[in-house]
Biotite code that builds the C-alpha atoms (Angstrom):
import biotite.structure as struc

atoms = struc.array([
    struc.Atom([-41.196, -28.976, 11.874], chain_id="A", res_id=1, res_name="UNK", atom_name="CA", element="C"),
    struc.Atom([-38.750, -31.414, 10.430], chain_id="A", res_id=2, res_name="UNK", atom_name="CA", element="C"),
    struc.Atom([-36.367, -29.203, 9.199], chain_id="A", res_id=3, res_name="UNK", atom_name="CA", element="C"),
    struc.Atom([-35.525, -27.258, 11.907], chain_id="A", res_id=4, res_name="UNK", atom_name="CA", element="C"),
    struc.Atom([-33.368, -28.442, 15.049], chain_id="A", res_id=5, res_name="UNK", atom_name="CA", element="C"),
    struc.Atom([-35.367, -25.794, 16.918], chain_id="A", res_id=6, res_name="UNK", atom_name="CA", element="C"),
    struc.Atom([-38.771, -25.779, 17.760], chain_id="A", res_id=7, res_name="UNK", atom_name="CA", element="C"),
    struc.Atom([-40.621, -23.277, 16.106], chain_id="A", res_id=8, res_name="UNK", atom_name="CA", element="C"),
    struc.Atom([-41.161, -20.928, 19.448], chain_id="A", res_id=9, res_name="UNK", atom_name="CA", element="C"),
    struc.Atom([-37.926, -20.922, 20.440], chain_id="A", res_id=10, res_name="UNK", atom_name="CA", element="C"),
    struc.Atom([-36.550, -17.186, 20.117], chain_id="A", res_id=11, res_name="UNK", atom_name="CA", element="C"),
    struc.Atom([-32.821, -16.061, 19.540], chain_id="A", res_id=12, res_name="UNK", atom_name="CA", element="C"),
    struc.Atom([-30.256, -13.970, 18.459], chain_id="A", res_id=13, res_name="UNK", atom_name="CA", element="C"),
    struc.Atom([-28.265, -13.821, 15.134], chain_id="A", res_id=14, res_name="UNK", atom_name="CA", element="C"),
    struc.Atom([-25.168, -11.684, 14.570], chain_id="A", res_id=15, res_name="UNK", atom_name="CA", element="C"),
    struc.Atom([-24.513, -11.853, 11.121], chain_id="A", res_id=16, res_name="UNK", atom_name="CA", element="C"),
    struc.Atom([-21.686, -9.681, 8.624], chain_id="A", res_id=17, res_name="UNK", atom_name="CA", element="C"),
    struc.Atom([-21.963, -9.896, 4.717], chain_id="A", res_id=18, res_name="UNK", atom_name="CA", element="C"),
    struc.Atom([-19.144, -8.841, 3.046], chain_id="A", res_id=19, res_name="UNK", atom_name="CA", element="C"),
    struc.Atom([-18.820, -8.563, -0.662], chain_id="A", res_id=20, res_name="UNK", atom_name="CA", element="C"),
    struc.Atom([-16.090, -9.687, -2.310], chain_id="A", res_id=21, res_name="UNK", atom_name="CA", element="C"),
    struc.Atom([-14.385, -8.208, -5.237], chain_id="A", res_id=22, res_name="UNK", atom_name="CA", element="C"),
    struc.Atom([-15.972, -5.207, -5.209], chain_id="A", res_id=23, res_name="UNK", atom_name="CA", element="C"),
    struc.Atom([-13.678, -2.597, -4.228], chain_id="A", res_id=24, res_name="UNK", atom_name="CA", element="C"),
    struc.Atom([-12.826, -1.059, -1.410], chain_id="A", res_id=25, res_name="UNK", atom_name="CA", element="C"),
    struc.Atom([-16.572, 0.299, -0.074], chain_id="A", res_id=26, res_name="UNK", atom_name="CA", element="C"),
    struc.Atom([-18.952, -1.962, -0.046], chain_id="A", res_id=27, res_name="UNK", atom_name="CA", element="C"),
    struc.Atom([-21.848, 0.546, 2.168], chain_id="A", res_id=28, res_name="UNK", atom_name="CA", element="C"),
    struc.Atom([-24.252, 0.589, -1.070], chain_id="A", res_id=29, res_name="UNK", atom_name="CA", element="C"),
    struc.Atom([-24.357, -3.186, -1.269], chain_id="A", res_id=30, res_name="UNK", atom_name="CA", element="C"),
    struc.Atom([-24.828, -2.892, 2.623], chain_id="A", res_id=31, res_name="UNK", atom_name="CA", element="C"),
    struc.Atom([-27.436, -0.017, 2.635], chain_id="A", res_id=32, res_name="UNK", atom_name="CA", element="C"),
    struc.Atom([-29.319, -2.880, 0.220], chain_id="A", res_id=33, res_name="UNK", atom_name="CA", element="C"),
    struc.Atom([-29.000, -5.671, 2.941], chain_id="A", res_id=34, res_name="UNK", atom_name="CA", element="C"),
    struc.Atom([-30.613, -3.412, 5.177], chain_id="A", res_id=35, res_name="UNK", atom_name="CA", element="C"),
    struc.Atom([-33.372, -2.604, 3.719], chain_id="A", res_id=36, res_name="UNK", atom_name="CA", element="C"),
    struc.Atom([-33.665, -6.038, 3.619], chain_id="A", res_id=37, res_name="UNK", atom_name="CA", element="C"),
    struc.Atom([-33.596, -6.292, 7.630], chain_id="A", res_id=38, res_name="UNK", atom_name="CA", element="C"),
    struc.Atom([-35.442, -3.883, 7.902], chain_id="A", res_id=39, res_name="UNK", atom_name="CA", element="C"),
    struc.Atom([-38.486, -4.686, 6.075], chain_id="A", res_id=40, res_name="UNK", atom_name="CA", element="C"),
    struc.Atom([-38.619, -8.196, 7.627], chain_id="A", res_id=41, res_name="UNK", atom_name="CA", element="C"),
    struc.Atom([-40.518, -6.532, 10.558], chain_id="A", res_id=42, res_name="UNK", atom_name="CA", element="C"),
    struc.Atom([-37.959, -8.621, 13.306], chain_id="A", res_id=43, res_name="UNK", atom_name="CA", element="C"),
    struc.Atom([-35.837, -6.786, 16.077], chain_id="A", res_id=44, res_name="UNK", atom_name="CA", element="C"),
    struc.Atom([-32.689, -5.586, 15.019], chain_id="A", res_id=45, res_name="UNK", atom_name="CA", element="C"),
    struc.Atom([-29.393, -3.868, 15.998], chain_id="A", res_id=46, res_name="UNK", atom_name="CA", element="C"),
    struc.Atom([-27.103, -2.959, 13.333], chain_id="A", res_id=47, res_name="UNK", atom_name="CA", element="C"),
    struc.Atom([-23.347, -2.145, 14.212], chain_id="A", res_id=48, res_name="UNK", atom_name="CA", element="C"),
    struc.Atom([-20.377, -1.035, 13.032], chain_id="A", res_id=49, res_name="UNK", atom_name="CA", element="C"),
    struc.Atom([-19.348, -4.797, 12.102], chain_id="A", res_id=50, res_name="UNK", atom_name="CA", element="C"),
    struc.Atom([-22.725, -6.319, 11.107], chain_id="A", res_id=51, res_name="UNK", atom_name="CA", element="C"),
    struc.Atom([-25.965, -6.835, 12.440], chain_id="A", res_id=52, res_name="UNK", atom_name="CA", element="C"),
    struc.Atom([-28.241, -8.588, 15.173], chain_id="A", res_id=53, res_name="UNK", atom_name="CA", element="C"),
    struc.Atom([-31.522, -9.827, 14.426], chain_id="A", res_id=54, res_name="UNK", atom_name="CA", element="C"),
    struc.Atom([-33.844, -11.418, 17.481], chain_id="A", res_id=55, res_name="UNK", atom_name="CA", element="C"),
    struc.Atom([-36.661, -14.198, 15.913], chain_id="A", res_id=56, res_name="UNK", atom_name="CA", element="C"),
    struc.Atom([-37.218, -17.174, 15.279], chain_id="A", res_id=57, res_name="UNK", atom_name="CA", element="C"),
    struc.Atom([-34.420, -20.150, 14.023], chain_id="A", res_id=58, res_name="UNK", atom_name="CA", element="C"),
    struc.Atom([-36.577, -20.411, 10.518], chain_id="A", res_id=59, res_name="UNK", atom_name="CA", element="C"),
    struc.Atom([-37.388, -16.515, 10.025], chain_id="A", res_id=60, res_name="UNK", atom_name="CA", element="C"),
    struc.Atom([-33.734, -15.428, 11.013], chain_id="A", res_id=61, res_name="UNK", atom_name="CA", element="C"),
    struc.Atom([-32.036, -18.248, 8.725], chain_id="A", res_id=62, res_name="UNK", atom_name="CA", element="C"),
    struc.Atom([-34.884, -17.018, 5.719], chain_id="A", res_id=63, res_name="UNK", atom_name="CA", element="C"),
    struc.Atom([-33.681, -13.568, 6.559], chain_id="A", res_id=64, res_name="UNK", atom_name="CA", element="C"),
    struc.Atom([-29.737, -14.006, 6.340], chain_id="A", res_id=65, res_name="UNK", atom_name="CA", element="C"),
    struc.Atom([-29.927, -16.111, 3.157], chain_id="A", res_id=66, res_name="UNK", atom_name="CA", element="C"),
    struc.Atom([-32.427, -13.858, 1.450], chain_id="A", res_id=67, res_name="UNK", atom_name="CA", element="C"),
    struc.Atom([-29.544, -10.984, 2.162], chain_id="A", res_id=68, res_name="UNK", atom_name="CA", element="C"),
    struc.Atom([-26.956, -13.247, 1.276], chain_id="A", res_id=69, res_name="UNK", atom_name="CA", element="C"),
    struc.Atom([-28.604, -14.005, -2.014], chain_id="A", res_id=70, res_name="UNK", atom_name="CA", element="C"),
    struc.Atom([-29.120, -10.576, -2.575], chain_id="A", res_id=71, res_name="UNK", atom_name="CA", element="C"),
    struc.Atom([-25.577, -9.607, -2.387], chain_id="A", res_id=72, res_name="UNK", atom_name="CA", element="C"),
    struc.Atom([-24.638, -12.330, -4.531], chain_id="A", res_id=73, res_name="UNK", atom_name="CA", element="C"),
    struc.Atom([-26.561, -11.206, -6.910], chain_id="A", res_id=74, res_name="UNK", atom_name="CA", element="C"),
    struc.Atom([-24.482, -8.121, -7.872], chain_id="A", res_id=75, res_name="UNK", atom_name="CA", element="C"),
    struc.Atom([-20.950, -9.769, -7.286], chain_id="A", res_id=76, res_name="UNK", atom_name="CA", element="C"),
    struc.Atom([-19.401, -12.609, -8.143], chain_id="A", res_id=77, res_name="UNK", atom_name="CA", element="C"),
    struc.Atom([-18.636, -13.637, -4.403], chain_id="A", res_id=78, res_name="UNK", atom_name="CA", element="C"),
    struc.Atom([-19.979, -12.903, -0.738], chain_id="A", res_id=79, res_name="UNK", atom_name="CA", element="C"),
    struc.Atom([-18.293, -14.162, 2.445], chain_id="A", res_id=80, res_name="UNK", atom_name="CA", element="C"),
    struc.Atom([-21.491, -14.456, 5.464], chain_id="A", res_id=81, res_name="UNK", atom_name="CA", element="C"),
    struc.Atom([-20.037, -15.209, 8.799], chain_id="A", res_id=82, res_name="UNK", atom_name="CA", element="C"),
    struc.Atom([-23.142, -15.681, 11.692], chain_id="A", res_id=83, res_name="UNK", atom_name="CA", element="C"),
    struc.Atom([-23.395, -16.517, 14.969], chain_id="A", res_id=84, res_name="UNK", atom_name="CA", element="C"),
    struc.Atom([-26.336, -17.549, 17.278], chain_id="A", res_id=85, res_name="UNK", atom_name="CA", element="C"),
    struc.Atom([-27.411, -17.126, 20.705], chain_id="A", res_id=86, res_name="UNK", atom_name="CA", element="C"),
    struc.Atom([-29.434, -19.588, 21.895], chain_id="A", res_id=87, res_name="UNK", atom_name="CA", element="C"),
    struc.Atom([-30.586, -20.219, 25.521], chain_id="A", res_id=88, res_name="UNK", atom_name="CA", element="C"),
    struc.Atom([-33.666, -22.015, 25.961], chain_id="A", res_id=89, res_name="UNK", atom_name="CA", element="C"),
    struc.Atom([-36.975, -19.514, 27.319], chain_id="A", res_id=90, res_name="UNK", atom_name="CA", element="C"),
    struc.Atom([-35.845, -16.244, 26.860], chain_id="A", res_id=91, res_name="UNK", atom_name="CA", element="C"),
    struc.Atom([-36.943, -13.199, 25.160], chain_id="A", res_id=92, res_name="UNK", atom_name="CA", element="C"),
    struc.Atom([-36.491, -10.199, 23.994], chain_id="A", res_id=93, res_name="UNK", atom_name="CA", element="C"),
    struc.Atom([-32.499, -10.008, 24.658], chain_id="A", res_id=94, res_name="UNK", atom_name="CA", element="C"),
    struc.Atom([-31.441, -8.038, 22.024], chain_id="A", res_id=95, res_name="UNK", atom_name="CA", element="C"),
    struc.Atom([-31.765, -5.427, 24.328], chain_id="A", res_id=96, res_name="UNK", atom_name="CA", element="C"),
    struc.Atom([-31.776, -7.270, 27.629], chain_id="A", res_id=97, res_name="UNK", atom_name="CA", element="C"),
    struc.Atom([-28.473, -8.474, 27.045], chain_id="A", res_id=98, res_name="UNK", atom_name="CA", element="C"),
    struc.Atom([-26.489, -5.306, 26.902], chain_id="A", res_id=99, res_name="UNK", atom_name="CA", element="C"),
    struc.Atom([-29.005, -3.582, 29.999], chain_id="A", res_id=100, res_name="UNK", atom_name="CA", element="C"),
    struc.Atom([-27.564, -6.691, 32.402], chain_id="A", res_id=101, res_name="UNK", atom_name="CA", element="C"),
    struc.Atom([-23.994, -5.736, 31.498], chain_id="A", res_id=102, res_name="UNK", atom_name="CA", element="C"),
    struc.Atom([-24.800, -2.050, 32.219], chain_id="A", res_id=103, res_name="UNK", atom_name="CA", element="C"),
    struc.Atom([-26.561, -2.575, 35.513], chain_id="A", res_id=104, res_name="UNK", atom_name="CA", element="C"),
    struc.Atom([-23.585, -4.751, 36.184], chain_id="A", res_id=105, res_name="UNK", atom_name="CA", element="C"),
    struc.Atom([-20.913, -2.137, 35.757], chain_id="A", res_id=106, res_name="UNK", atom_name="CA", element="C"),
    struc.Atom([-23.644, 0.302, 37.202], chain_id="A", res_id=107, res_name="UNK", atom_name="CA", element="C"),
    struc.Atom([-23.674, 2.411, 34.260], chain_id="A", res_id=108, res_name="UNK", atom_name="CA", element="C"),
    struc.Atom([-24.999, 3.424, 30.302], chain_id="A", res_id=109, res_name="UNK", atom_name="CA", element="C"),
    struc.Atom([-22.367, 1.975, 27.982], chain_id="A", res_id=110, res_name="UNK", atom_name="CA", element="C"),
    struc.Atom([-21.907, 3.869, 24.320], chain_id="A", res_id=111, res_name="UNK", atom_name="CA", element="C"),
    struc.Atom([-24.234, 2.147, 21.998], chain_id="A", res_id=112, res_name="UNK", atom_name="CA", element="C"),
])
């Protein structure tokens, strides 16, 4: 893969926020589109209040975030995408590890 700075097994997670620009004041149709998006992409995800988190791999998660990027673009004139990664070499599935090691930390369920 020459490309990629990643090798292609490497798993990690992507936060990622799409707003729309210029569109008004609610933008949850545009974000309901996004998604569905995610969603059908078959990877792990966690959406929030302020965007979403997406475990995979570095060339399906940057496929995913630009196709939804696109798509927004396509019905405005303007889209601001902010992401960050989390990358730490052999580990998996920490989308959900991640919050479970703060919990047993605190030695309790935190509001999710």
């Amino acid at each position: 893969m020459q490309n990629s700075p990643h090798r292609k097994e490497e798993i990690m997670l992507a936060g990622f926020s799409i707003v729309p620009i210029g569109t008004g004041s609610s933008i949850g149709d545009k974000l309901a589109e996004v998604m569905k998006i995610v969603d059908a992409s078959g990877l792990p995800y966690k959406i929030n209040p302020m965007g979403t988190v997406v475990e995979g791999e570095w060339d399906d998660l940057m496929k995913l975030i630009r196709k939804c990027h696109m798509a927004t673009l396509k019905k405005g004139e303007r889209v601001l995408t902010t992401i960050t990664i989390d990358d730490r070499e052999g580990m998996t599935g920490r989308i959900d590890a991640k919050v479970k090691s703060v919990e047993k930390r605190i030695g309790k369920a935190l509001k999710k």
